[in-house]
Legacy VTK file of the C-alpha trace (Angstrom):
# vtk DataFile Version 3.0
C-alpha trace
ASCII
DATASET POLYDATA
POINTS 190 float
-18.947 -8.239 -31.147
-19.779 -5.931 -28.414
-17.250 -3.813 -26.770
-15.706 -5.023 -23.344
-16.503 -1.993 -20.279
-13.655 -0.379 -20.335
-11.835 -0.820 -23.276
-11.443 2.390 -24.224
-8.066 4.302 -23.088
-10.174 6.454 -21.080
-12.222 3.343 -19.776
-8.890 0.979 -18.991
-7.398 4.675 -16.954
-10.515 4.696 -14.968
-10.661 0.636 -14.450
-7.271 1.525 -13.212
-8.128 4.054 -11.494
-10.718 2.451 -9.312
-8.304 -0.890 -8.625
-6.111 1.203 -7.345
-8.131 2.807 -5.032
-9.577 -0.360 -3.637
-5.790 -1.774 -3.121
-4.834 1.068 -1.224
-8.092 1.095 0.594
-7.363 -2.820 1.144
-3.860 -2.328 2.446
-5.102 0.510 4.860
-8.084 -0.613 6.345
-9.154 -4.450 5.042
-12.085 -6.080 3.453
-14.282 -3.530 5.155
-12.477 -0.430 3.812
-13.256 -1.607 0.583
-16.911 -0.111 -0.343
-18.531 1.582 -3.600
-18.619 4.769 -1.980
-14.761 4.924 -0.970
-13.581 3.501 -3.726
-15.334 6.082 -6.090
-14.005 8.756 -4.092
-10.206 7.568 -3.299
-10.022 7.372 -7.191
-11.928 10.875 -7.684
-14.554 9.189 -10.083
-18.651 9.335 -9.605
-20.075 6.836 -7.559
-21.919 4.790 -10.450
-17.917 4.487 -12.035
-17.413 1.022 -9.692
-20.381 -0.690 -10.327
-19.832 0.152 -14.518
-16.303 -1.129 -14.613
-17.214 -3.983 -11.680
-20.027 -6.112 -12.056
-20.360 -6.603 -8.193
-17.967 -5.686 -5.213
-16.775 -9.206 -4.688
-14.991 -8.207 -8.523
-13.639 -5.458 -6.857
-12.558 -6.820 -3.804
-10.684 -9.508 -6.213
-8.903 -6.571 -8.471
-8.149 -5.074 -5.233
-6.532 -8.235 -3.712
-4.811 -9.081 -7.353
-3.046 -5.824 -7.573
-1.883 -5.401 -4.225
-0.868 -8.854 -3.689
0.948 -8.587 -7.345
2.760 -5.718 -6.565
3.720 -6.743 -3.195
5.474 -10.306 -5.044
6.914 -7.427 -7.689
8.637 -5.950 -5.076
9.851 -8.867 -3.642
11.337 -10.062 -7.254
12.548 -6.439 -8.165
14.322 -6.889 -4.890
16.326 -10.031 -5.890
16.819 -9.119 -9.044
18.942 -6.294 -8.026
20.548 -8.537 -4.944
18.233 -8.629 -2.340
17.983 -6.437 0.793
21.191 -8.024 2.065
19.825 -10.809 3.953
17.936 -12.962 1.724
15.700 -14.110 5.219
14.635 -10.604 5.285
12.999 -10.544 1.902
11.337 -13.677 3.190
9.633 -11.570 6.131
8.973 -8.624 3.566
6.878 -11.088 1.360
4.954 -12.396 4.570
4.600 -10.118 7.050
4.985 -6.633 4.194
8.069 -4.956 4.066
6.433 -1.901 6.088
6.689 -4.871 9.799
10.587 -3.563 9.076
10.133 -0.764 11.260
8.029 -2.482 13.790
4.613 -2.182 11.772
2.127 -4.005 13.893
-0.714 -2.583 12.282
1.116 -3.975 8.963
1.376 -7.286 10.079
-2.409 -7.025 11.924
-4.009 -5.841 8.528
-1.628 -8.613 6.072
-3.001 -11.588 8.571
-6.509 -9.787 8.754
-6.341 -10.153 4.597
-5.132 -13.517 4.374
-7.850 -14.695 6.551
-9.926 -12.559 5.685
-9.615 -13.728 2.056
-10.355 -17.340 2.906
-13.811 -16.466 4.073
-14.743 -15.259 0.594
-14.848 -18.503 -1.614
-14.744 -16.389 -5.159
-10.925 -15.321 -4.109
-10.171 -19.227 -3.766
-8.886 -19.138 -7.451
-6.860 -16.021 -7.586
-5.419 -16.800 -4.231
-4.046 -20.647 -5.247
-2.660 -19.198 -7.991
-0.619 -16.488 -6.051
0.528 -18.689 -4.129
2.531 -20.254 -6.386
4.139 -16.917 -7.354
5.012 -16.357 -3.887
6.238 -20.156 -3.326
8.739 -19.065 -6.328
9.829 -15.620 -4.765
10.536 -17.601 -1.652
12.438 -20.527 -2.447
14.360 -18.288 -4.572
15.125 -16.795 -1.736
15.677 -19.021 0.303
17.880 -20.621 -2.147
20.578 -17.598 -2.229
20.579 -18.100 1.781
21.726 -21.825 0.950
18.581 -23.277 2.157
17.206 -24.601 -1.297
13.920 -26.744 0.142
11.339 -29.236 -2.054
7.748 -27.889 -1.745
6.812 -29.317 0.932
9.778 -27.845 3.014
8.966 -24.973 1.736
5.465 -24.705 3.047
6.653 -25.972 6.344
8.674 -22.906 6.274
5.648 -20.823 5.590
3.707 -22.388 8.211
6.372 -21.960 11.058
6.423 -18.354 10.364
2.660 -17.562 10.377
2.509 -19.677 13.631
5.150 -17.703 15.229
3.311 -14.330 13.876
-0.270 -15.424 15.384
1.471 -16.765 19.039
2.838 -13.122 19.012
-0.124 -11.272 17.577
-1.688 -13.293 20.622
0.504 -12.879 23.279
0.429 -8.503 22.108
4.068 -8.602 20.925
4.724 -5.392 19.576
7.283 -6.943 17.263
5.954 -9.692 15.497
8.605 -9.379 12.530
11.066 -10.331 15.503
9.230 -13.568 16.319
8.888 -14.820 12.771
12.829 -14.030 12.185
13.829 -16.483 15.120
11.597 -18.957 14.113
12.390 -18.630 10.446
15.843 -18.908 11.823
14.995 -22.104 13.971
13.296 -24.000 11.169
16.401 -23.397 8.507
LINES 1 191
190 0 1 2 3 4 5 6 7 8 9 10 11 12 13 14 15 16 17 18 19 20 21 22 23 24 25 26 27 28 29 30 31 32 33 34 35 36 37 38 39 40 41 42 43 44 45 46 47 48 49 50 51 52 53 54 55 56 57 58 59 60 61 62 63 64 65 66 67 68 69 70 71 72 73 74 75 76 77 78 79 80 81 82 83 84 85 86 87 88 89 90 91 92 93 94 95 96 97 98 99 100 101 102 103 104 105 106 107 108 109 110 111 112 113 114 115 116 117 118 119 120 121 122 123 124 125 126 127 128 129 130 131 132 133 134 135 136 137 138 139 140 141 142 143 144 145 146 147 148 149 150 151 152 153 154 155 156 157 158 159 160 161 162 163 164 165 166 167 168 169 170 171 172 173 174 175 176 177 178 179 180 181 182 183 184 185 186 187 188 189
């Protein structure tokens, strides 16, 4: 049986290497940032390295969107595990707007919206994205739960859906505190 690219210790460091990369290049800049040529040099690794250990850059674009969105819902669990950042509403905003819209991070918010739109015009992420949602539903009701708002699904994605439509009226309208918006209407719809 032939050997999988990669699974060498060596290979699976460099695999690593280059997801990580493209995650941080996805976080900073969007789909766009994420290219052979940056990717390969953000992870300090020759050019032909992405297109070995990728077989296209839609499969890098996917590790990219796996690991950041996975360690984004780590956080958020990590956080209630040990408690929660006080207000369990808060971790809410952390796992959909990013924890960095705490300090007023427009471009935060601008580039997390920009990647979850951005991910539903590529079809191949459809998959991967379904099934993170789930994993986020389950961060969230938990959540929501400690803040004595335990909701079905459905509630649930109403919830969701109340908050992304406050974000975009004040990505719209140039609000330079989005996070703001989402908490009263968070706060509205419980």
């Amino acid at each position: 049986m032939p050997k999988e690219k990669g699974a060498t210790e060596k290979g699976e460091r460099r695999r690593q290497a280059l997801t990580e990369a493209a995650a941080q290049l996805l976080r900073e800049g969007g789909f766009d940032a994420i290219r052979h040529r940056a990717v390969a040099e953000r992870a300090g690794l020759p050019l032909a390295s992405t297109t070995y250990y990728f077989d296209s850059l839609d499969a890098l674009v996917t590790a990219a969107v796996e690991r950041t969105s996975r360690d984004e819902l780590a956080e958020g669990r990590a956080h209630l595990d040990a408690g929660g950042p006080g207000d369990p509403l808060e971790l809410v905003l952390d796992q959909l707007l990013g924890a960095e819209s705490r300090d007023g991070g427009l471009d935060a918010v601008l580039l997390r919206y920009e990647r979850l739109v951005g991910a539903g015009r590529r079809p191949y992420l459809a998959p991967l994205m379904r099934e993170l949602r789930g994993e986020l539903d389950a961060v969230l009701a938990e959540a929501l739960a400690r803040a004595g708002h335990t909701l079905d699904v459905d509630a649930l994605r109403h919830v969701v859906e109340v908050v992304d439509g406050a974000v975009l009226s004040a990505l719209i309208e140039a609000d330079p505190d989005p996070r703001k918006a989402a908490h009263t209407a968070l706060l509205r719809v419980l």
